[in-house]
N, C-alpha and C positions, 0 to 999 in steps of 0.2 A: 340562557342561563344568566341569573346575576355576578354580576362584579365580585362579589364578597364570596361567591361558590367558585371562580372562578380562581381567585385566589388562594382559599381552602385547599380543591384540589392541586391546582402549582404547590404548594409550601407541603403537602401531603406526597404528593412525587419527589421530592427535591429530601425529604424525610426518609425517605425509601432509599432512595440513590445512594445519599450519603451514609444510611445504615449498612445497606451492602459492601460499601468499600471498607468502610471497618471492619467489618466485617472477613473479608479480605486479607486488610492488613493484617488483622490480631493471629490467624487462626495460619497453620505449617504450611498446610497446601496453599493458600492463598498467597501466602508470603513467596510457595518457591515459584508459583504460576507468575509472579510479578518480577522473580529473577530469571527466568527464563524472557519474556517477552524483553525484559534488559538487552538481557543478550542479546536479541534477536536486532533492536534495534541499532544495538552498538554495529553489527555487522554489517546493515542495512545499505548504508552508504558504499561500503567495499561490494557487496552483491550489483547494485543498481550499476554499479559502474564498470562492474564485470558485461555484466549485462547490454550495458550502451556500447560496451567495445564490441562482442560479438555481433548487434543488430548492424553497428557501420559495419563491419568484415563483409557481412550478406550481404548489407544495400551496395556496397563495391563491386562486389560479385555479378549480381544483376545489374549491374551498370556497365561494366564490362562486355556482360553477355548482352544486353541491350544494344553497345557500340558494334559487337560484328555480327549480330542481326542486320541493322542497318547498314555497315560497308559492305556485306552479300547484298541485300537487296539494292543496292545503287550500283554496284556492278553488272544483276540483273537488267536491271533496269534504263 
């Protein structure tokens, strides 16, 4: 494909993109779909880090249960 078609089509997607988000913006639903996702990320931070405290809770857990695996088996042992 040439250069000049390549270009065309790029500036023809980038025309489209940017239609839709106006698009978007202008119109009720678009606008409240953009306050929700808001939201979502204002939370995001508080979730992730809820989140990281429960995965260490587990990885304790199984670290723990790992540790009297191994002092039974060397008792065995």
């Amino acid at each position: 494909m040439q250069k000049s078609k390549q270009i065309t089509y790029g500036l023809g997607g980038l025309g489209v993109l940017l239609g839709g988000v106006g698009v978007l913006l202008v119109s009720d639903r678009g606008r409240e779909i953009l306050r929700k996702i808001n939201i979502g990320l204002e939370r995001a931070p508080e979730t992730i880090e809820q989140f990281a405290d429960a995965t260490q809770i587990e990885l304790d857990r199984i670290q723990q249960t790992l540790d009297q695996i191994a002092a039974r088996l060397q008792t065995i042992g």
